[in-house]
NULUMPA-932606 format. One record per residue (C-alpha): x, y, z; residue number from 1; residue in one letter; chain. Coordinates in nm, 4 decimals. Each point is the difference from the previous one (the first is absolute). Last residue first. Layout:
<rs>
(r (X,Y,Z),NUM,"a","A") ...
</rs>
This chain:
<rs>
(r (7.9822,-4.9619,3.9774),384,"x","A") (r (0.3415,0.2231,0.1141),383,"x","A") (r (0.0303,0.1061,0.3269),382,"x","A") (r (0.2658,0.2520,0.1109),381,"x","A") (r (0.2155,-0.0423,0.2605),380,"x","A") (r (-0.0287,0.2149,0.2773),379,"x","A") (r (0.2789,0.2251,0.0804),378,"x","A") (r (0.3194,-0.0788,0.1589),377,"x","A") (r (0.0160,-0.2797,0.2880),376,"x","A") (r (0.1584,0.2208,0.2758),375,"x","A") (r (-0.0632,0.3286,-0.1494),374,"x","A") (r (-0.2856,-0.0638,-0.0812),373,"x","A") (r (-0.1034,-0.1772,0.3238),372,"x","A") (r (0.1307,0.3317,0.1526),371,"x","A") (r (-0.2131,0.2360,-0.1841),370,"x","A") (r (-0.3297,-0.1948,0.0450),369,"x","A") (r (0.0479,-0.0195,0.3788),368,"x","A") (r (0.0259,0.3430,0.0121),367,"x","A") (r (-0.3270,0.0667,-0.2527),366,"x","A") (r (-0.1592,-0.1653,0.2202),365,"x","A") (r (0.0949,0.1790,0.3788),364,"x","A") (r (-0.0875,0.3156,-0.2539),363,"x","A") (r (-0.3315,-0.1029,-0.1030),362,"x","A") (r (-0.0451,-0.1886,-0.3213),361,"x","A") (r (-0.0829,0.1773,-0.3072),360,"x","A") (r (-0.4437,0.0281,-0.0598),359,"x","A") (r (-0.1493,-0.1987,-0.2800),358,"x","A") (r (-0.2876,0.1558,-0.2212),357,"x","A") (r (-0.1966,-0.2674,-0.1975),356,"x","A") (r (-0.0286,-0.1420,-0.3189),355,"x","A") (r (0.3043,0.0982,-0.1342),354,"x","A") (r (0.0333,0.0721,-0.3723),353,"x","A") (r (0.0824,-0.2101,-0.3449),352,"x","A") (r (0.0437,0.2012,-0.2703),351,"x","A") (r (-0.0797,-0.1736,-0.3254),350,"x","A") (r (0.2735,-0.0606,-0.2824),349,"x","A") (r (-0.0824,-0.1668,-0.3708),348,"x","A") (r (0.2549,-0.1517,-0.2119),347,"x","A") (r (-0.1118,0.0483,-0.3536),346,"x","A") (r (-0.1708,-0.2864,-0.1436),345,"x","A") (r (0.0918,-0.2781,-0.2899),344,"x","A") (r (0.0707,-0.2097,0.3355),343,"x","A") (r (-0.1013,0.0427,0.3246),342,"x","A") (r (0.1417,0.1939,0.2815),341,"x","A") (r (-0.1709,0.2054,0.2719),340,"x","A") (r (0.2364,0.1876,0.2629),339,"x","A") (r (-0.1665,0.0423,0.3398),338,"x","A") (r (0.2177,0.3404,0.1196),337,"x","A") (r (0.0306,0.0649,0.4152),336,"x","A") (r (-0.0608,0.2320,0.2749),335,"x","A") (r (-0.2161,0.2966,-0.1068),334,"x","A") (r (-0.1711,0.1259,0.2958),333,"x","A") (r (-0.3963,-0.0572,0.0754),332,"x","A") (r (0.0607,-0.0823,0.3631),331,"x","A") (r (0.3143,0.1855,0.1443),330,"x","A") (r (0.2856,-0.1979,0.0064),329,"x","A") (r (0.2410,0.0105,0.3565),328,"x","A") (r (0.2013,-0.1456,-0.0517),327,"x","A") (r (0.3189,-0.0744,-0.2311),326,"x","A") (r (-0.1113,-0.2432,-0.3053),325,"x","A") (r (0.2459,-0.3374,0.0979),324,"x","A") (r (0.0473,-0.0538,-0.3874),323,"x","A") (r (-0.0575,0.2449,-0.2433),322,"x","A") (r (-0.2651,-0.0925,-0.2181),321,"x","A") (r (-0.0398,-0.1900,-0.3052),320,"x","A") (r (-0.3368,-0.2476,0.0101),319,"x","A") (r (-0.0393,-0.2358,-0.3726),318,"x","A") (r (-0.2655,-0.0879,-0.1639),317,"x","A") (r (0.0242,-0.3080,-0.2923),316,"x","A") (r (-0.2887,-0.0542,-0.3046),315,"x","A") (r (0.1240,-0.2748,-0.1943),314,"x","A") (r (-0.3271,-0.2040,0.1103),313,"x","A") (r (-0.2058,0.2703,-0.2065),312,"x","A") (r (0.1480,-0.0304,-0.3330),311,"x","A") (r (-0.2335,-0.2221,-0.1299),310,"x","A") (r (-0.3360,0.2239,0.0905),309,"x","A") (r (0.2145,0.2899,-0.1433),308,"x","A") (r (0.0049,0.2304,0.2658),307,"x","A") (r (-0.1692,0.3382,0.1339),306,"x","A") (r (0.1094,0.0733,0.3285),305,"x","A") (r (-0.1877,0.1175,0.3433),304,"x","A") (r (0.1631,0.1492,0.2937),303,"x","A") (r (-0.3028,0.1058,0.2341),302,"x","A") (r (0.0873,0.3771,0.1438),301,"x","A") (r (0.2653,0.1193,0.3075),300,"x","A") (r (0.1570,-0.3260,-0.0419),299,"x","A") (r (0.1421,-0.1160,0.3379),298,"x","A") (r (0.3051,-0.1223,0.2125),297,"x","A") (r (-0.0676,-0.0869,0.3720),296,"x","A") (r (0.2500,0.0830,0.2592),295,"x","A") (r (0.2621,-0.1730,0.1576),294,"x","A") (r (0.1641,-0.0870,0.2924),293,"x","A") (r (-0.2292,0.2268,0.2575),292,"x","A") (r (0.0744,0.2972,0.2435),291,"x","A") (r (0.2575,0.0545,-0.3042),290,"x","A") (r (0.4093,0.0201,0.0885),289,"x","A") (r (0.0521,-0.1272,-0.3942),288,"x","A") (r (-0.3372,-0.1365,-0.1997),287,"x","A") (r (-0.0328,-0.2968,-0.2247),286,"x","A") (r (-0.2204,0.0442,-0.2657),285,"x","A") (r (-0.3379,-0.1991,-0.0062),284,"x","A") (r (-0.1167,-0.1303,-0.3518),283,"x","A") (r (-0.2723,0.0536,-0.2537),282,"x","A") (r (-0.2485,0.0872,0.2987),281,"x","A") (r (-0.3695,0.0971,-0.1300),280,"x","A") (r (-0.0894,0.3879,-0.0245),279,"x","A") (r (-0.1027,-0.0205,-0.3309),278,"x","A") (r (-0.0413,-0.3457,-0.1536),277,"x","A") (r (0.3013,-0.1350,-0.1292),276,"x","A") (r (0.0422,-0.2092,-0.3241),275,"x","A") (r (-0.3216,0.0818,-0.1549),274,"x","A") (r (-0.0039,-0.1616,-0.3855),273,"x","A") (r (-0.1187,0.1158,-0.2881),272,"x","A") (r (-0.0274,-0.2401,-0.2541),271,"x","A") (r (0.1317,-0.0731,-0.3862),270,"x","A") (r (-0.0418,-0.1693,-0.2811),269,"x","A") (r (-0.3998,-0.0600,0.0190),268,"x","A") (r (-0.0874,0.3496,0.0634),267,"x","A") (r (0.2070,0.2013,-0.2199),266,"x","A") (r (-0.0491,-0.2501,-0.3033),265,"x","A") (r (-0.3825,0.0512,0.0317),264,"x","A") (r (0.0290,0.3963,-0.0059),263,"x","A") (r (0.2370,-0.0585,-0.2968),262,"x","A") (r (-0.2255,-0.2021,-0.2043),261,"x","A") (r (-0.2958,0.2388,0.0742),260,"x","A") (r (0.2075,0.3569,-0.0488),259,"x","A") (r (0.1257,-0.1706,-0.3555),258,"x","A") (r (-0.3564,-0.1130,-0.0982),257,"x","A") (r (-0.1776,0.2888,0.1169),256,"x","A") (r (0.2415,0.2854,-0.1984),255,"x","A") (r (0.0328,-0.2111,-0.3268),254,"x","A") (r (-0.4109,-0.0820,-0.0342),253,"x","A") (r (-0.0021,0.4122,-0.0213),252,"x","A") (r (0.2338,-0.0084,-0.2912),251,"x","A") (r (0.3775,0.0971,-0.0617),250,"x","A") (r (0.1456,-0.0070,0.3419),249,"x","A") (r (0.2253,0.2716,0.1001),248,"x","A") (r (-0.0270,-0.0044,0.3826),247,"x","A") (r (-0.0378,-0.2882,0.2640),246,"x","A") (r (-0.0374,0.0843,0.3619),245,"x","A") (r (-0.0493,-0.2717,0.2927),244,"x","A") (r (-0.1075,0.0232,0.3774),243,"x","A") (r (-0.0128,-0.2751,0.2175),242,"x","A") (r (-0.1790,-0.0665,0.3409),241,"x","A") (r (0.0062,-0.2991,0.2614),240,"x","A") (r (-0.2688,-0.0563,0.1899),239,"x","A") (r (-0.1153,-0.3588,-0.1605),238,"x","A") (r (0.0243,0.1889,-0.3158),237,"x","A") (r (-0.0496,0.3746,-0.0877),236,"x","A") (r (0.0464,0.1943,-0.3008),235,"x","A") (r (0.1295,0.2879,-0.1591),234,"x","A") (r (-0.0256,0.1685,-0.3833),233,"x","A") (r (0.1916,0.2698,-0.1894),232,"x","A") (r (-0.0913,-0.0866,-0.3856),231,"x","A") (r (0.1470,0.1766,-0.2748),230,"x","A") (r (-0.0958,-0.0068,-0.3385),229,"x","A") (r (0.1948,0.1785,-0.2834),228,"x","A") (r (0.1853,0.3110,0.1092),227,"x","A") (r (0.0152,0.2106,-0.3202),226,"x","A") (r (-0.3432,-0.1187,-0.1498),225,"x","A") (r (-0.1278,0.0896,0.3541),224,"x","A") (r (-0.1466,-0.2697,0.2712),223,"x","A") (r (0.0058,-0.0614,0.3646),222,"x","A") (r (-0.1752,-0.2141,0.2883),221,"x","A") (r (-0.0149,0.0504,0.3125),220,"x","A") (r (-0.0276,-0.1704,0.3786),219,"x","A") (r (-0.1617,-0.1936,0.1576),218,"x","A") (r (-0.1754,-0.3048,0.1912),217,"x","A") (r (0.1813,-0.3255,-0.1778),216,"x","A") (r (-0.1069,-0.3051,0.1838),215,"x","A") (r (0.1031,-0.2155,-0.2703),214,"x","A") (r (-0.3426,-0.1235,-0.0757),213,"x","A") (r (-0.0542,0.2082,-0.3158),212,"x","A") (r (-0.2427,0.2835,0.1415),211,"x","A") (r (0.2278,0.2596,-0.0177),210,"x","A") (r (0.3072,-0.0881,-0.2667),209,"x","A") (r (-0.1565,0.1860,-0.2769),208,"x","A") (r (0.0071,0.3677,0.1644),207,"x","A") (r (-0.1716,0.1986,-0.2171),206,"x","A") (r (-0.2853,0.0737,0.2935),205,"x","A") (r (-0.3167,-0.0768,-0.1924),204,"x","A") (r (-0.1699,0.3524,-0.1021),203,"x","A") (r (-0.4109,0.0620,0.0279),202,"x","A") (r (-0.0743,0.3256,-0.1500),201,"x","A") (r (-0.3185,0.1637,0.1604),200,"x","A") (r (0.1413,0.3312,0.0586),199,"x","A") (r (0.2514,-0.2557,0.2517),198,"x","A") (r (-0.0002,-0.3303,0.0020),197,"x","A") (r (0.3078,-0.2033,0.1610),196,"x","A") (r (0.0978,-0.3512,0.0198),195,"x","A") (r (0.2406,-0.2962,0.1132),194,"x","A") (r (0.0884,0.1735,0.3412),193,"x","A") (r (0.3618,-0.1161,0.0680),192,"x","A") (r (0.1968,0.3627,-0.0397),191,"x","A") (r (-0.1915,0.1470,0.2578),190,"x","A") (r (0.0345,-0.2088,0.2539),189,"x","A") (r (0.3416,0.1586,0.0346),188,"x","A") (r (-0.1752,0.2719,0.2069),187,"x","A") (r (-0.0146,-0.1912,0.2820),186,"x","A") (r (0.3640,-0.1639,-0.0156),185,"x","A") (r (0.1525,0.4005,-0.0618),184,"x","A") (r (0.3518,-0.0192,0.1076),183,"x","A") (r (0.1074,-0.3930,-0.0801),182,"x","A") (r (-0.2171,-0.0650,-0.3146),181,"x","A") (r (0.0941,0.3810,-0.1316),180,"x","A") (r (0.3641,-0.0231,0.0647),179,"x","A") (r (0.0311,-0.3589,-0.1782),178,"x","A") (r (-0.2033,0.1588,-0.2728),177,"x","A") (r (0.2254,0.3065,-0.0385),176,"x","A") (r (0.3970,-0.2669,0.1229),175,"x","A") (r (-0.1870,-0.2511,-0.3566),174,"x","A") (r (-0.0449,0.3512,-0.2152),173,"x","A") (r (0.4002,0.1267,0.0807),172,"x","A") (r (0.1164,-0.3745,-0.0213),171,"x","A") (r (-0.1727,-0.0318,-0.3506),170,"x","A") (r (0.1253,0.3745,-0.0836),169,"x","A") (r (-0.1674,0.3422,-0.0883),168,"x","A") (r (0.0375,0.2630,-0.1925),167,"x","A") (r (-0.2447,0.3047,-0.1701),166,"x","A") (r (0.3069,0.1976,-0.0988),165,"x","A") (r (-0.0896,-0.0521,-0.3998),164,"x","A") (r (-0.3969,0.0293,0.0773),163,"x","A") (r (-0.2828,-0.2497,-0.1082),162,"x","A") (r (-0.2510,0.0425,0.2649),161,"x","A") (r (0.0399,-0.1876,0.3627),160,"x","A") (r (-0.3070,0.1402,0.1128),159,"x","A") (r (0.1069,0.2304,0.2367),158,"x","A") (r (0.3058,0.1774,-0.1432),157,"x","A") (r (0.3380,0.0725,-0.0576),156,"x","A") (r (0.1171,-0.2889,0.2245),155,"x","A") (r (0.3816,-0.0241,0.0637),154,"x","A") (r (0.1062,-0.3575,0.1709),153,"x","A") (r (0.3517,-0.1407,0.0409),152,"x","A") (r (-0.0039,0.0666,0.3759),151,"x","A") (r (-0.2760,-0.1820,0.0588),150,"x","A") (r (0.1107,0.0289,0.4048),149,"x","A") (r (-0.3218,0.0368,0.1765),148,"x","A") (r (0.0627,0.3892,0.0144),147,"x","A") (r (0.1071,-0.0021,-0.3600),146,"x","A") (r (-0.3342,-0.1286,-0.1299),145,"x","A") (r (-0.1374,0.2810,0.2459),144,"x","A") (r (0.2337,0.2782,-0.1586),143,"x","A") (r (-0.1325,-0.1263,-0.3733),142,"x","A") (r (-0.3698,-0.0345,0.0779),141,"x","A") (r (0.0057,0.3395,0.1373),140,"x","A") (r (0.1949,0.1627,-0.3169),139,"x","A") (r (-0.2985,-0.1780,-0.1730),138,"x","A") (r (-0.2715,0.1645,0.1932),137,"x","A") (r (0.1442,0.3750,-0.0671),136,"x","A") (r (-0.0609,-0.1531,-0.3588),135,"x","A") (r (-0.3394,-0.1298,0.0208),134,"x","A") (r (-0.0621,0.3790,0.1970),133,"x","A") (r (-0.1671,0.0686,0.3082),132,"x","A") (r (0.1617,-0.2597,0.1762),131,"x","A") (r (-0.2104,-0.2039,0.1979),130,"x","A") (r (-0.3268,0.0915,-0.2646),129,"x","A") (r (0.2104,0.0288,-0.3014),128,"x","A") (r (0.1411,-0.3448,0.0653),127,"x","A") (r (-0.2856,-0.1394,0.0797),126,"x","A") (r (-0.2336,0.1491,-0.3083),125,"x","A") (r (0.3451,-0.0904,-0.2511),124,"x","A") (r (-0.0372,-0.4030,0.1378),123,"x","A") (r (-0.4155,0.0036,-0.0378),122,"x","A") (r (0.0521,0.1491,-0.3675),121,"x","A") (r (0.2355,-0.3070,-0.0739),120,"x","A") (r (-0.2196,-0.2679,0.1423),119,"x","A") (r (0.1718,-0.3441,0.0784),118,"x","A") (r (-0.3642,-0.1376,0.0059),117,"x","A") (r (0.0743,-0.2071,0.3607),116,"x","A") (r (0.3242,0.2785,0.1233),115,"x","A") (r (-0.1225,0.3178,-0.1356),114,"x","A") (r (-0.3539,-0.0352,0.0110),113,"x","A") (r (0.0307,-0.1183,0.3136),112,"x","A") (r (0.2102,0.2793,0.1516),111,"x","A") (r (-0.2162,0.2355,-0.1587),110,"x","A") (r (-0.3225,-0.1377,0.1741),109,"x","A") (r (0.2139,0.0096,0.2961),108,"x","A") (r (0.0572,0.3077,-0.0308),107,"x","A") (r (-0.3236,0.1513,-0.0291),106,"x","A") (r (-0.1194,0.1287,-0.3201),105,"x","A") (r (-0.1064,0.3994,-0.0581),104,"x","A") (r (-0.1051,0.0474,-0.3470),103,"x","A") (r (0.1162,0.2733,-0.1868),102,"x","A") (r (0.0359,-0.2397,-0.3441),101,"x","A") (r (-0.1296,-0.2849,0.0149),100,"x","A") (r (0.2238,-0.3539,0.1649),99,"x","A") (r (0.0207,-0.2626,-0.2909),98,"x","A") (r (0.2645,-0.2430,0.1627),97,"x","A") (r (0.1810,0.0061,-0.2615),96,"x","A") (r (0.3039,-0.1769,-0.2042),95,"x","A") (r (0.1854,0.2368,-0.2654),94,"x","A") (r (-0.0512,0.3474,-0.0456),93,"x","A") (r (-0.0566,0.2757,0.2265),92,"x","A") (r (-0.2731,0.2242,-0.0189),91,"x","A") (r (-0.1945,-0.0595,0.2649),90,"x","A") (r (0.3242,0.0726,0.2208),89,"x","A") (r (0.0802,0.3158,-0.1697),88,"x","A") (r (-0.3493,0.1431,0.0169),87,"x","A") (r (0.0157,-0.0415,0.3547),86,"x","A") (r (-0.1300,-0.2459,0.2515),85,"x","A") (r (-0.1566,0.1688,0.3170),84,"x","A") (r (0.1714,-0.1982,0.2864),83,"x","A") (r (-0.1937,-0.1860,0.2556),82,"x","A") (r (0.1094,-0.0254,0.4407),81,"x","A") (r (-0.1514,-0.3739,0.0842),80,"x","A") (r (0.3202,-0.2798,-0.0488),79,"x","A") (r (0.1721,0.3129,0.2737),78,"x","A") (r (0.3021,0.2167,-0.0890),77,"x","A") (r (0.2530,0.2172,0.2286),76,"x","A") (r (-0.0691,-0.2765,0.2632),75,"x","A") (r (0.3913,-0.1622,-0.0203),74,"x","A") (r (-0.1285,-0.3329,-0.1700),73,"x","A") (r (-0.2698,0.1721,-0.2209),72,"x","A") (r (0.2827,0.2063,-0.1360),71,"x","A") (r (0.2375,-0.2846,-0.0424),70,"x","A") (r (-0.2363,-0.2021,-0.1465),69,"x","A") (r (-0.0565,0.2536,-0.2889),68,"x","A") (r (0.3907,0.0052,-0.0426),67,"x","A") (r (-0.0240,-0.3783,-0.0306),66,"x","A") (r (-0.2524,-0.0169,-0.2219),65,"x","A") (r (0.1881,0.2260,-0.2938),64,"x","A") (r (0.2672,-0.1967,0.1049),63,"x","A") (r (-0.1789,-0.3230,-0.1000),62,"x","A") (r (-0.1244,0.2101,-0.2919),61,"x","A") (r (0.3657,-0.0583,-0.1592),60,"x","A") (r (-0.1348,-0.2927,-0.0992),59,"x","A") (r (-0.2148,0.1760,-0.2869),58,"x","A") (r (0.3228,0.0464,-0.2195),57,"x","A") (r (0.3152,-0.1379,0.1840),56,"x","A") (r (0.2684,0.1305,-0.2419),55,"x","A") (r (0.2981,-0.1630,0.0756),54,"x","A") (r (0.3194,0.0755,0.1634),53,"x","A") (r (0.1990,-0.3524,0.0442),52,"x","A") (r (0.0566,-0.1234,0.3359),51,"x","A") (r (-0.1593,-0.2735,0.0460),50,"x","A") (r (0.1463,-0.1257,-0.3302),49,"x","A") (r (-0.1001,-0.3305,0.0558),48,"x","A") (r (-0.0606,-0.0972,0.3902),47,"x","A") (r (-0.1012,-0.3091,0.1646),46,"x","A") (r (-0.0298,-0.1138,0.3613),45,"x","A") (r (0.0841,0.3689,0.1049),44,"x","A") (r (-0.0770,-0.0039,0.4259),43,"x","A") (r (-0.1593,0.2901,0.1501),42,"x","A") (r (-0.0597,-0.1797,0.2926),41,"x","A") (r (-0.4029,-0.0369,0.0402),40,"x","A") (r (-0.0634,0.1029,-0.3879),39,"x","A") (r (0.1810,-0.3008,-0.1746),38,"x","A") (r (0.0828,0.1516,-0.2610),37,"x","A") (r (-0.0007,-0.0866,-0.4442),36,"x","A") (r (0.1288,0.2313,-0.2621),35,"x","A") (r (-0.0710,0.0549,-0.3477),34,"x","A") (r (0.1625,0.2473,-0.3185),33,"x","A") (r (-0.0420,-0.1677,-0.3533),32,"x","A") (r (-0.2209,-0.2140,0.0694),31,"x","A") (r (-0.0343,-0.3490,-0.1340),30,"x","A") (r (0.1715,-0.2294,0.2764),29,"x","A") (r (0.3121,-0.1998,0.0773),28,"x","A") (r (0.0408,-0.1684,0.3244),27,"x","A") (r (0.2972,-0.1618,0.1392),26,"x","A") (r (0.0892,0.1855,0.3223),25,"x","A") (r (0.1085,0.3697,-0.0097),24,"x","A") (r (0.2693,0.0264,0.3007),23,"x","A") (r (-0.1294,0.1239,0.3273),22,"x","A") (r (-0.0104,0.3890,0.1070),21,"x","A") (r (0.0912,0.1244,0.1996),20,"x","A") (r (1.3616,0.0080,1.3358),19,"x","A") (r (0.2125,-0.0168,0.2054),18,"x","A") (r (-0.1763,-0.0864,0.3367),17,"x","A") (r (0.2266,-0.1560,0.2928),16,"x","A") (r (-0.1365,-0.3538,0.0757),15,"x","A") (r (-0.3295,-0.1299,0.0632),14,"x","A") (r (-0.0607,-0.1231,-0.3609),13,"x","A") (r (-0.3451,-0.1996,0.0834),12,"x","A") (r (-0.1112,-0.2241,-0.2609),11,"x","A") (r (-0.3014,-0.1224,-0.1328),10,"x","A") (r (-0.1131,-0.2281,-0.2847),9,"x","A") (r (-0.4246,0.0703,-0.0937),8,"x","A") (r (-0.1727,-0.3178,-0.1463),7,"x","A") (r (-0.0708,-0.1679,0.4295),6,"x","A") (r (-0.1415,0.3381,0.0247),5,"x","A") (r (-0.0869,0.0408,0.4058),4,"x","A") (r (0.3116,0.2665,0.0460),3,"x","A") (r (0.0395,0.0341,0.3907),2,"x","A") (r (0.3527,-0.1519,0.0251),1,"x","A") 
</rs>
């Protein structure tokens, strides 16, 4: 057996093949909508009507962002090309950044203003500069949200303005900053600076959970009288990284207290663990009229899970394939299943491949191969 985990049960199912999201644990909180994820696997460690269209107000600028990212990403857009701001944009309402009128502003002036001083009039100046329109921008943010699979999303605008089909879920906003942290790490930075002046107005960034010792580094905060306060927030701890949404709170102290006290349950409840690096043997499978018995079984990528510390000993892997696998296997071909089991979790399947090509026996081989089965019938399958 090559698994080093003295925790992690094993067994091989050599024999003839026939062959989500975890339970809410006990945890009550404040918001009316929240949602906590472990960012490496995707894993829900809490959820509360995740999937519940809400009204994201100025955390829908995370999408706003991500659009802009995308731009700067594919070349189309660089931090240094400026956009003149229109009377629309100085205009608008609500939280500023206090760009002039006709000025030209770089975009990564804009992009802080709209992410540290959550600036409406720097949000409408991006979108009208990628798009040409804050509306033709919208449709934009709505295709890409779908693109990354926030399928439950419609934005209407940039800013995250009080509109009827302006919607947005927890899961929707946690899979935006999960996307943004994982596509655009550079450009992420963004959402940790602490400060920004601009036209000689010096703005905190509103998020309250920077700075607190929690290792928080992003991402938005969010307010209408329809929505209440919102808070979309991620940190990191001992290199492992969670993200958590609440919605719906009553009062600014609501939003930082909730996001805090679940961030802290996150990390001391559960772990992330690495059960197979990629590329390392899980097991061998036996091989029929092969130059060689067997052949190595791998994970094309690390298998990592997201546990309950508590629940991590009832963790059990299992090997199903068919049993002697005819050469000859080409390196890199699907061989085998590693089922993951524990409990409160959805049974979770990995495709195990071979880790190198081997060739059939010759022909005097294969002969002798043929007659011992059908002297002694075929080999008999292990099972571990």
């Amino acid at each position: 057996m090559m698994l080093r985990r003295s925790w992690l049960a094993l067994t091989v199912l050599a024999a003839a093949l026939t062959l989500g999201q975890p339970a809410a644990r006990a945890l009550e909180t404040k918001a009316e909508e929240a949602i906590v994820l472990d960012h490496t696997t995707g894993e829900v460690l809490y959820a509360k009507h995740p999937d519940r269209r809400i009204p994201p107000a100025s955390m829908s600028k995370m999408m706003t962002a991500y659009v802009v990212f995308d731009r700067i990403r594919n070349g189309d857009l660089s931090l240094d090309d400026t956009f003149t701001i229109s009377e629309k944009a100085w205009r608008k309402g609500g939280s500023k950044m206090f760009v002039e009128v006709g000025n030209e502003v770089s975009v990564e002036n804009l992009l802080k203003g709209m992410i540290v001083q959550s600036g409406n009039d720097a949000s409408i100046a991006l979108a009208e500069g990628v798009a040409g329109t804050e509306e033709a921008f919208a449709q934009l943010m709505t295709r890409k949200a779908r693109e990354i699979g926030v399928d439950k999303s419609t934005f209407q605008n940039a800013t995250g303005w009080p509109d009827p089909d302006h919607r947005v879920t927890v899961r929707g906003l946690a899979q935006i900053a999960r996307h943004i942290i994982e596509d655009f790490p550079k450009l992420y930075e963004f959402f940790s600076q602490r400060e920004f002046s601009w036209n000689g107005i010096r703005q905190f960034n509103r998020n309250p959970l920077l700075g607190r010792g929690m290792g928080v580094d992003g991402l938005k905060t969010g307010h209408t009288q329809n929505a209440g306060y919102g808070l979309t927030a991620s940190a990191e701890r001992d290199g492992r990284r969670l993200i958590v949404v609440v919605a719906g709170l009553d009062r600014p102290s609501g939003r930082e207290n909730e996001a805090a006290r679940l961030l802290k349950w996150g990390f001391r409840e559960f772990g992330t663990y690495t059960l197979f690096a990629k590329g390392e043997t899980v097991e061998k499978a036996r091989l029929w009229l092969g130059t060689e018995g067997s052949v190595p079984l791998v994970t094309r990528k690390d298998v990592k899970m997201t546990l309950p510390r508590d629940k991590r000993e009832e963790l059990t892997a299992t090997v199903i394939y068919d049993s002697p696998v005819p050469a000859p296997v080409e390196k890199g071909e699907r061989l085998a299943t590693l089922r993951l089991e524990a409990p409160d979790k959805d049974t979770t399947t990995i495709p195990l491949v071979a880790a190198r090509s081997v060739d059939q026996l010759g022909p005097v081989g294969r002969l002798a191969g043929g007659l011992q089965f059908l002297l002694f019938g075929p080999p008999t399958p292990e099972t571990k």
